[in-house]
C-alpha positions as CSV (number, residue, x, y, z in Angstrom):
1,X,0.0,0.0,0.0
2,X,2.8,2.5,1.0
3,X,4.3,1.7,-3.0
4,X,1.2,2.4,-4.7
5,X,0.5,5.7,-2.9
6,X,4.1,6.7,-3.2
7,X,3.5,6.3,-6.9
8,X,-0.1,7.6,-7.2
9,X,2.0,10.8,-5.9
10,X,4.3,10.7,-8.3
11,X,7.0,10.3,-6.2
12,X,10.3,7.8,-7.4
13,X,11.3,5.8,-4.8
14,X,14.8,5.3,-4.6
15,X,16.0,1.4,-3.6
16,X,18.5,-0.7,-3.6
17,X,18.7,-4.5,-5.0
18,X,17.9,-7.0,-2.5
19,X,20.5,-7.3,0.0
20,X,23.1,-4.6,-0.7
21,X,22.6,-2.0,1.2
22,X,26.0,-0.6,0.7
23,X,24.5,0.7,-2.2
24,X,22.5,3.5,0.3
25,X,26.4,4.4,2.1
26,X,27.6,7.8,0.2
27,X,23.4,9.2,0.9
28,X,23.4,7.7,4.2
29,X,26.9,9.5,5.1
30,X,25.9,12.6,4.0
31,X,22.4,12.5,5.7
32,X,24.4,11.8,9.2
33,X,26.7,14.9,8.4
34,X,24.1,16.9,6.9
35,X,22.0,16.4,10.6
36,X,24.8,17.1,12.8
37,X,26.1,19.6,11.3
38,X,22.2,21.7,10.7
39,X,20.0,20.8,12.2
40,X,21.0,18.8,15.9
41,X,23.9,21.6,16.1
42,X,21.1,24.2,16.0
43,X,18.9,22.1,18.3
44,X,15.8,23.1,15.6
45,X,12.8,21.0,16.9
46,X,10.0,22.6,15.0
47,X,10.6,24.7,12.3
48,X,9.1,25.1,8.5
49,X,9.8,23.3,4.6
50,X,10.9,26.5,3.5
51,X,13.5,26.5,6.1
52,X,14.5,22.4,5.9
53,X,14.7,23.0,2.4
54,X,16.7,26.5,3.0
55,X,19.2,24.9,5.1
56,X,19.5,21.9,2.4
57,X,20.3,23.7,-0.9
58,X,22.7,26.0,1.9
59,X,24.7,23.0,3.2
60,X,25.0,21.1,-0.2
61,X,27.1,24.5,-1.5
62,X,28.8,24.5,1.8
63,X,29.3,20.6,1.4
64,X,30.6,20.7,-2.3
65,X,32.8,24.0,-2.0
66,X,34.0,24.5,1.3
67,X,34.0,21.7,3.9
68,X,37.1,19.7,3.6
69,X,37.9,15.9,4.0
70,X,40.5,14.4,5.4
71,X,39.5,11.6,2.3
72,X,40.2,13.9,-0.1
73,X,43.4,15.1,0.4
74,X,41.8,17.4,3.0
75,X,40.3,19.3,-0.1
76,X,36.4,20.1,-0.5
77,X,35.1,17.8,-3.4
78,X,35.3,20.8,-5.9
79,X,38.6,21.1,-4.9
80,X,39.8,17.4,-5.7
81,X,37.7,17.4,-9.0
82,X,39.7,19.9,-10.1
83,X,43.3,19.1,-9.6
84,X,42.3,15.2,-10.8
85,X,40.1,15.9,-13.2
């Protein structure tokens, strides 16, 4: 029932095959950091979509083009793309 009403939405559900849920990791990482670093840090317990989606599209620019990893060479991604690619 959940499936169909997802669908009668028009929303695309995003999952993995059967039994590799490594394939959710990257998304699941940066959901953790994404939370920590918004939303628990600023203790928000009620607030409004235009702000959750605010604080998104802010932290994926933040993500991409400023925060660096220690993974990367402690670059930000944009950073590593550019001196591999």
């Amino acid at each position: 029932r959940y499936q169909q009403a997802v669908k009668g939405k028009g929303i695309i559900m995003s999952m993995s095959r059967k039994g590799t849920p490594a394939d959710n990791a990257p998304i699941e990482s940066f959901h953790s950091a994404l939370k920590s670093e918004t939303f628990y840090l600023d203790s928000l317990r009620r607030t409004t979509t235009a702000i959750v989606e605010q604080t998104v599209k802010d932290y994926i620019k933040y993500y991409n083009y400023i925060r660096i990893q220690a993974k990367l060479n402690n670059q930000s991604p944009v950073q590593y793309r550019q001196l591999v690619g």
